[in-house]
C-alpha positions as CSV (number, residue, x, y, z in Angstrom):
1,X,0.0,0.0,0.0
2,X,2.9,2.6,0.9
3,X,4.0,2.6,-2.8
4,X,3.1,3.3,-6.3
5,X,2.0,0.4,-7.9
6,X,2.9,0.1,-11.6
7,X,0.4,-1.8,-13.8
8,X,1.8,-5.0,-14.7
9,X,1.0,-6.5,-17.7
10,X,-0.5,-9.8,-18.2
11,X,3.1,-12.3,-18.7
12,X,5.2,-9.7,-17.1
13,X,6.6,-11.6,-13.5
14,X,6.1,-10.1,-9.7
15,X,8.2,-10.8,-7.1
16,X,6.9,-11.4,-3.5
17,X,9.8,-11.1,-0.8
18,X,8.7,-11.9,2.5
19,X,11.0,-11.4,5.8
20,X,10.0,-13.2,8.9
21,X,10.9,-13.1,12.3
22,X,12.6,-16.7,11.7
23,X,13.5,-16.7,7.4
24,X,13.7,-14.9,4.3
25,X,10.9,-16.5,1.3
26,X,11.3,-15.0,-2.2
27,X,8.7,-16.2,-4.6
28,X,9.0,-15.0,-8.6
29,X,4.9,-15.4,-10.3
30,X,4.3,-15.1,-13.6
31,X,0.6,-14.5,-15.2
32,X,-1.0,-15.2,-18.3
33,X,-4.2,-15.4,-19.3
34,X,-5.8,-15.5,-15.5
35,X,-3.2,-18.7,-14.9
36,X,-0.5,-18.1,-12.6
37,X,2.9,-20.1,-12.6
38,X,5.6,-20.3,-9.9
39,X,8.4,-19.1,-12.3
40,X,10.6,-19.2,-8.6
41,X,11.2,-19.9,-5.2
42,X,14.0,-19.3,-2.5
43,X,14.1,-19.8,1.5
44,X,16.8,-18.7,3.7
45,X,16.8,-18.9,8.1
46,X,17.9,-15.9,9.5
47,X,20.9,-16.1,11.4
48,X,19.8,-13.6,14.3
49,X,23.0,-13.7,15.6
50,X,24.7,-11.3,13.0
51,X,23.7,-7.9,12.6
52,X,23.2,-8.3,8.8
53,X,21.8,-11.7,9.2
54,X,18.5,-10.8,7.2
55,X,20.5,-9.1,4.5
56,X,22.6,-12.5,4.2
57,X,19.1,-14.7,4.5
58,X,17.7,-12.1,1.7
59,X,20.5,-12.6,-0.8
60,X,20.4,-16.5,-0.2
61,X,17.3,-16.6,-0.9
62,X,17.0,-14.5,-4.3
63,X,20.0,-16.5,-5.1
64,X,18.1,-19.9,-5.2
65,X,15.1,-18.2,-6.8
66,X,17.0,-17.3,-9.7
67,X,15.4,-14.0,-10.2
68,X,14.3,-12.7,-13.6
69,X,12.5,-9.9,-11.9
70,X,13.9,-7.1,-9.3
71,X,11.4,-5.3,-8.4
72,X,9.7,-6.7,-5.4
73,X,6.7,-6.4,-3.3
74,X,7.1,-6.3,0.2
75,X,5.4,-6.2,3.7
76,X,6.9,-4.2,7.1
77,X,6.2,-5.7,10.2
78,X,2.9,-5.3,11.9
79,X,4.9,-3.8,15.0
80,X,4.2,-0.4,14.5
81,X,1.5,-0.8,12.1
82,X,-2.2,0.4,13.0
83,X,-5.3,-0.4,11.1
84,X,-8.8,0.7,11.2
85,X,-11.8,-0.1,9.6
86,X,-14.0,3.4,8.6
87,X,-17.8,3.8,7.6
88,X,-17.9,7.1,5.6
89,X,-20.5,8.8,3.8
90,X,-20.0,8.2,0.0
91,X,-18.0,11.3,-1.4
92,X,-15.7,12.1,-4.3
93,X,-11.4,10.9,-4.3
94,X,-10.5,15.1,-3.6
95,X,-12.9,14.8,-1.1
96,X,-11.9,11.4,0.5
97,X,-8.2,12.4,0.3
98,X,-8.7,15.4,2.8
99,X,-11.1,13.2,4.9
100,X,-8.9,10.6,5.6
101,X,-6.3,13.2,6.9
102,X,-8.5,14.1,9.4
103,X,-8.9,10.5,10.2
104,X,-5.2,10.1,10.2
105,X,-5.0,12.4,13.1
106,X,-7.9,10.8,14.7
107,X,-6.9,7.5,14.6
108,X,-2.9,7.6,14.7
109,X,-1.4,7.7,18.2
110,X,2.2,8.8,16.0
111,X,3.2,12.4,14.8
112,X,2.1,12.7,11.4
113,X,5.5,13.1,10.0
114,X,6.8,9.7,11.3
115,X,3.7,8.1,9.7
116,X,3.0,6.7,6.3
117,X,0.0,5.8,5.7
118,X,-2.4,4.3,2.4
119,X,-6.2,3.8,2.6
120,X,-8.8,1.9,0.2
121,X,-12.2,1.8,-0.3
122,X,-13.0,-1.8,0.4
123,X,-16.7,-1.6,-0.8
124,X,-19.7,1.0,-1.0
125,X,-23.6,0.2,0.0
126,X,-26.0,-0.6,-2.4
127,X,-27.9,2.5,-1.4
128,X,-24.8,4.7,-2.6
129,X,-25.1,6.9,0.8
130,X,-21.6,5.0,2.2
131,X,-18.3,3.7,1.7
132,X,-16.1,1.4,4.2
133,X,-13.0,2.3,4.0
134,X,-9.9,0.5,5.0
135,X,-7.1,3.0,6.6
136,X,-3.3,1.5,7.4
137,X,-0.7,3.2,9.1
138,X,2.6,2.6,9.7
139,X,5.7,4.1,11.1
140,X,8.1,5.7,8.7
141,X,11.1,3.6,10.2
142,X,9.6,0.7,9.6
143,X,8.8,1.3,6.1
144,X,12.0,2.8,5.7
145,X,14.2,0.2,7.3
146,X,12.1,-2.8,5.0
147,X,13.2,-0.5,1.3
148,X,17.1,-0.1,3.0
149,X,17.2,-3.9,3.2
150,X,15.5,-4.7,0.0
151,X,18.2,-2.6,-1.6
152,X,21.1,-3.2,-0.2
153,X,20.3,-6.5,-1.8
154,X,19.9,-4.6,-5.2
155,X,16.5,-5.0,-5.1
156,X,14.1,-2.5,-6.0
157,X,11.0,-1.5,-3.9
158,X,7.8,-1.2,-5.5
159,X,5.4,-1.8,-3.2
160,X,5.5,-2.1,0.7
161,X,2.2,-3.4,2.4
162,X,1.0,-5.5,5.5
163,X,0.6,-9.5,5.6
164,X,-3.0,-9.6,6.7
165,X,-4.2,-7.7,3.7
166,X,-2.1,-10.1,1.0
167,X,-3.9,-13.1,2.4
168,X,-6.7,-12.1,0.7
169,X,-5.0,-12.6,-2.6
170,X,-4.7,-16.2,-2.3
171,X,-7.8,-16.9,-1.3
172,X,-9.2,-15.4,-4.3
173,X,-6.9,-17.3,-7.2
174,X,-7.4,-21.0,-4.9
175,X,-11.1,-21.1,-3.8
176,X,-13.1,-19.5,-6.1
177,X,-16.0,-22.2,-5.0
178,X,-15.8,-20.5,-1.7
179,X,-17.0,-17.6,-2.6
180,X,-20.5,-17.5,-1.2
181,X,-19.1,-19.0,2.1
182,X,-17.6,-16.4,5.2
183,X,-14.0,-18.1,5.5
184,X,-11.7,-17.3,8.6
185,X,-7.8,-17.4,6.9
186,X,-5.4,-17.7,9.8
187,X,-1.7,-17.4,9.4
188,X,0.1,-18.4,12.3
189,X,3.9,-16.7,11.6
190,X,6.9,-17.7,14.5
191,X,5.6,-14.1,16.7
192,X,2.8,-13.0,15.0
193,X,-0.5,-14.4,14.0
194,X,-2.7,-12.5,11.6
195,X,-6.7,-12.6,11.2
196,X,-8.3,-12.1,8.3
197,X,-12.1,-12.7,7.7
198,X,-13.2,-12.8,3.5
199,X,-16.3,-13.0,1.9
200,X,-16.1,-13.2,-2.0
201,X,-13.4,-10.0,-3.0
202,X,-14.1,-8.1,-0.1
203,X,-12.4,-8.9,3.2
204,X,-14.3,-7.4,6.4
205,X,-11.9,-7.8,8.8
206,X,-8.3,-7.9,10.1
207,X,-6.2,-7.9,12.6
208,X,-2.6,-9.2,13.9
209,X,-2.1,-11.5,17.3
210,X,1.2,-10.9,19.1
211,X,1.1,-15.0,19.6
212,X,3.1,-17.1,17.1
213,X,5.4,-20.4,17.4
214,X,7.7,-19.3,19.1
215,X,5.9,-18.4,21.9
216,X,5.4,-22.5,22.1
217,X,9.0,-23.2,21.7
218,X,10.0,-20.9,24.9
219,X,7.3,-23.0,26.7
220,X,8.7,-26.1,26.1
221,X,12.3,-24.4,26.7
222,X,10.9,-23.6,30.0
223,X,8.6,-27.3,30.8
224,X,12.0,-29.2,29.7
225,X,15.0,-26.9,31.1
226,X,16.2,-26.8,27.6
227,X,18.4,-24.7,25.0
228,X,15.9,-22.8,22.7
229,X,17.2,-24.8,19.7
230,X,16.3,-28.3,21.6
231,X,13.0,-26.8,22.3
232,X,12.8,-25.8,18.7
233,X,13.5,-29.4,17.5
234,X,10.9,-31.1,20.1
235,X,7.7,-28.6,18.5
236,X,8.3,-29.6,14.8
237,X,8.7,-33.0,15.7
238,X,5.6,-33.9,17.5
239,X,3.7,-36.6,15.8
240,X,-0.1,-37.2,16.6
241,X,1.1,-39.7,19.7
242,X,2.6,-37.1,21.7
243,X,-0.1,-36.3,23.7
244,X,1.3,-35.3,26.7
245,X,3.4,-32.8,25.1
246,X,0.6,-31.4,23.2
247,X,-1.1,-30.8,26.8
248,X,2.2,-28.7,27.4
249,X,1.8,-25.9,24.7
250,X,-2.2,-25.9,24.9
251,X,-2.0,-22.6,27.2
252,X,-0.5,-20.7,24.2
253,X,-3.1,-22.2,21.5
254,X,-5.4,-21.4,24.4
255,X,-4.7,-17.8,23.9
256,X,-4.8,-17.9,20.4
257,X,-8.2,-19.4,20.0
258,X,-9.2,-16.5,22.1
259,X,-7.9,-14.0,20.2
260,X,-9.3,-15.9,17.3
261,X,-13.5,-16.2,19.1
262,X,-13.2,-12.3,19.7
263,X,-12.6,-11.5,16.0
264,X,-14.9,-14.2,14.8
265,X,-17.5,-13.0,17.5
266,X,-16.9,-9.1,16.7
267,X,-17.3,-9.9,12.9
268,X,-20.9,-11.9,13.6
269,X,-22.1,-9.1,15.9
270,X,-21.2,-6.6,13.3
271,X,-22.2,-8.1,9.9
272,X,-24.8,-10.6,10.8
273,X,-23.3,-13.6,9.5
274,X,-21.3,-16.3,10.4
275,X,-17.7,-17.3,10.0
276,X,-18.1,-21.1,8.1
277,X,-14.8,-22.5,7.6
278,X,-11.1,-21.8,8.7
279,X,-8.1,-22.1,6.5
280,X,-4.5,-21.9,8.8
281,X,-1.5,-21.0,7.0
282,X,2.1,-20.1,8.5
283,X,5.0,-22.2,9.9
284,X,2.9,-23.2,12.9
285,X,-0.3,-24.3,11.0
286,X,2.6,-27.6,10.3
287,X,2.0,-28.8,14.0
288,X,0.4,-31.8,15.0
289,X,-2.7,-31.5,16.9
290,X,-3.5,-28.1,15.8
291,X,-6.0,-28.5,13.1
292,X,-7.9,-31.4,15.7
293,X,-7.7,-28.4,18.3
294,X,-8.8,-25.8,16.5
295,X,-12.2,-27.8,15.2
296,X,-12.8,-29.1,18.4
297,X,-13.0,-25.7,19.8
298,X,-14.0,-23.5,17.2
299,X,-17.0,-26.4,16.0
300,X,-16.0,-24.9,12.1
301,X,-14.1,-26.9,9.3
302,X,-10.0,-26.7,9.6
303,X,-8.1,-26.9,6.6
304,X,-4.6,-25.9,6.2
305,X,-4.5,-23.2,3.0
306,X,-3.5,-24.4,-0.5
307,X,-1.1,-21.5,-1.7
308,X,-0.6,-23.2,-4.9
309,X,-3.6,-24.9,-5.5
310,X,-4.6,-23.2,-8.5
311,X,-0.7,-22.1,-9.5
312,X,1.1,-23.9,-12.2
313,X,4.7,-24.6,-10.5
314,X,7.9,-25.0,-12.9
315,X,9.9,-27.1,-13.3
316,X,12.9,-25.3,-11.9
317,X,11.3,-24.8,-8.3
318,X,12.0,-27.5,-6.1
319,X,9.3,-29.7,-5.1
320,X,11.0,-31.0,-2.3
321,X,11.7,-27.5,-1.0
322,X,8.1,-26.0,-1.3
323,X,7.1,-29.9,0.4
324,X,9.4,-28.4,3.1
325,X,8.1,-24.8,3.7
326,X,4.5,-25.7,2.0
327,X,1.9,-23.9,4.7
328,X,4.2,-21.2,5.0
329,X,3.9,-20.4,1.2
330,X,1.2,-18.3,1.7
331,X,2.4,-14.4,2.2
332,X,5.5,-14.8,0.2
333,X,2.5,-15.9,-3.0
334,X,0.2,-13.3,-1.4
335,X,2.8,-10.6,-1.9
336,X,3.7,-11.0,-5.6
337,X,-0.1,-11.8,-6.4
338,X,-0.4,-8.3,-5.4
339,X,1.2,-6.5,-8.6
340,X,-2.0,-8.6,-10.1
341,X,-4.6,-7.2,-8.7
């Protein structure tokens, strides 16, 4: 949203670059004729330990993506980031432009000068008299430190945005016969999980969790007396017999499947209509247990999200490596899908 978006042509490739808390994912799309195709793919860990240890993870992963493209979409990181929902009466862009200043100030806790900021009009009533209106802010250093990085690694910056709003895009190209259902899509990252309730196009709601996987690895750091990377090991190795274990990290699902009831609740309340389905994307949407959890305690369909579903894939991306990193496929695709819309 904080960038000019250049109209790309229908064959010309988007690149998606999407920097976690834990890795680097690069994704290269190319479309023709409605039909997308993963032209490429590259995945890099972070090595928190060095002070350019994203930079390194960045240039890794372009490096195995092979890129034919440069210019990259990109999304800061939702510290820092606010976003608001409007209803406004129907008006004119001039018109709009000087109202959302106003809400700017209204709705920003920042000085205006440290905030960029982006709105859209999401959808207007039938009866014409309003518009909803979705408003993003973010601070300036967090936009500004996401372009540094991208060029440093000779990148070029085309578009910066926010993960909850590119998961949308996925949805769209993958489950077109979902259209006429509400669908709850859940990305679960290693800190932050984001909400993001769709209907059709338009999605009515959004929000980010500061809850993610690794707030289950410092619990079983903590249950076991362990190093962070034994703790690391134990959560992506637990198989659908480790019971016990499971009962360990339950507090910390607990508190996501309450963040997750108020959005779903607040969404019902507001529009009427019920949240049918959940699809759970991210890292953590890889862990065993989690889907049975969620559907036991959310009484709604789990399914973890197809990124690729409806995407051709090359034959120069490595199956084995989108096998490896396959649920967490979805904002790296959602953020080069978004030169598409």
């Amino acid at each position: 949203m904080f960038g000019a978006k250049k109209n790309i042509k229908k064959g010309e490739i988007s690149l998606g670059v999407d920097i976690g808390n834990f890795s680097v994912k690069v994704a290269q799309l190319s479309s023709k004729d409605n039909k997308f195709t993963l032209e490429g793919f590259g995945y890099s860990k972070i090595n928190t330990a060095k002070t350019d240890g994203v930079l390194e993870a960045l240039k890794s992963a372009c490096a195995e993506a092979k890129l034919s493209e440069r210019r990259a979409v990109v999304a800061v990181p939702s510290q820092g980031v606010i976003v608001r929902y409007l209803m406004l009466p129907t008006m004119g862009e001039e018109e709009l432009r000087k109202a959302m200043e106003f809400e700017i100030e209204r709705y920003v806790p920042f000085d205006r000068k440290d905030v960029a900021s982006d709105y859209l009009v999401i959808k207007e009533n039938s009866d014409s008299r309003n518009m909803k209106v979705l408003l993003v802010a973010a601070k300036k250093e967090f936009v500004d430190s996401r372009v540094r990085v991208l060029k440093d690694a000779g990148l070029e910056p085309e578009v910066v945005t926010i993960d909850s709003i590119i998961l949308k895009n996925i949805f769209q190209i993958n489950y077109s016969d979902k259209k006429e259902k509400t669908v709850g899509l859940l990305n679960i990252g290693s800190k932050i999980s984001s909400i993001n309730i769709v209907r059709g196009s338009t999605s009515y709601f959004m929000r980010d969790v500061q809850l993610g996987g690794d707030n289950i690895t410092q619990l079983l750091k903590e249950k076991f007396d362990i190093a962070p990377e034994e703790a690391e090991k134990i959560k992506c190795n637990l198989t659908l017999d480790d019971r016990e274990k499971f009962k360990i990290i339950e507090p910390v699902l607990g508190n996501l499947l309450n963040e997750v009831y108020l959005s779903f609740d607040y969404y019902e309340s507001e529009f009427g209509m019920v949240v049918d389905e959940v699809l759970v994307s991210g890292g953590t949407a890889k862990l065993a247990w989690l889907a049975n959890f969620l559907k036991e305690n959310l009484n709604r369909e789990i399914s973890v999200l197809n990124s690729i579903k409806n995407v051709t894939v090359s034959p120069i991306v490595s199956q084995q490596r989108l096998d490896f990193v396959f649920p967490s496929l979805a904002v790296p695709l959602g953020l080069a899908l978004e030169n598409f819309n």
